[in-house]
N, C-alpha and C positions, 0 to 999 in steps of 0.2 A: 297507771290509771288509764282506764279506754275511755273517751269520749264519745256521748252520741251525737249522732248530726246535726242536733241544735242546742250543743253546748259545744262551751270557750273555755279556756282557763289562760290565765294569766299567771306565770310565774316570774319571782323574782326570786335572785341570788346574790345575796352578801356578803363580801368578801371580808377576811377578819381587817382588812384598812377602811369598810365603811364600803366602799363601792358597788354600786346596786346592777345585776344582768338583769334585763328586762326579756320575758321571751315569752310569745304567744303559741300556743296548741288548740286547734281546732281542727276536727274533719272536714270543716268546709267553714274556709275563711272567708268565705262570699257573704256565707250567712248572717243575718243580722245577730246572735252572739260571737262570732267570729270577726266582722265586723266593730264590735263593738269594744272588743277586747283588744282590739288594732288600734283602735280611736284612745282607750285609757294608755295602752303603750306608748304610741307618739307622744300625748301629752304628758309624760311621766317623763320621757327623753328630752324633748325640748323646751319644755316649762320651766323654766328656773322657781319662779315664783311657784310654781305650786307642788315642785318639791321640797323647797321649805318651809310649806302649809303643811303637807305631810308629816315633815318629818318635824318638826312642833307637834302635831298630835301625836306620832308617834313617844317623844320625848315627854310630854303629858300622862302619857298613859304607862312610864317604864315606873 
């Protein structure tokens, strides 16, 4: 997937034990979707609490 320069993506990968890679792609991580995509990453690594908010919805919705 090529991104333009004012988009982000945010990937995650799951490992078959549950284990989530978090990893940002942007042409320009300055930019405010680049940015912004760095901001949901952090907090998805160091938020305990609000990985399992996530993963209750996630679990809601299986």
């Amino acid at each position: 997937m090529e991104l333009k320069s004012n988009q982000a993506a945010l990937i995650l990968e799951a490992s078959e034990d549950g284990e989530i890679t978090v990893n940002v792609e942007s042409p320009d991580f300055n930019g405010w979707a680049g940015s912004f995509c760095q901001a949901i990453a952090k907090k998805l690594i160091m938020d305990e609490d609000f990985r399992s908010e996530l993963q209750e919805m996630v679990g809601e919705i299986k």
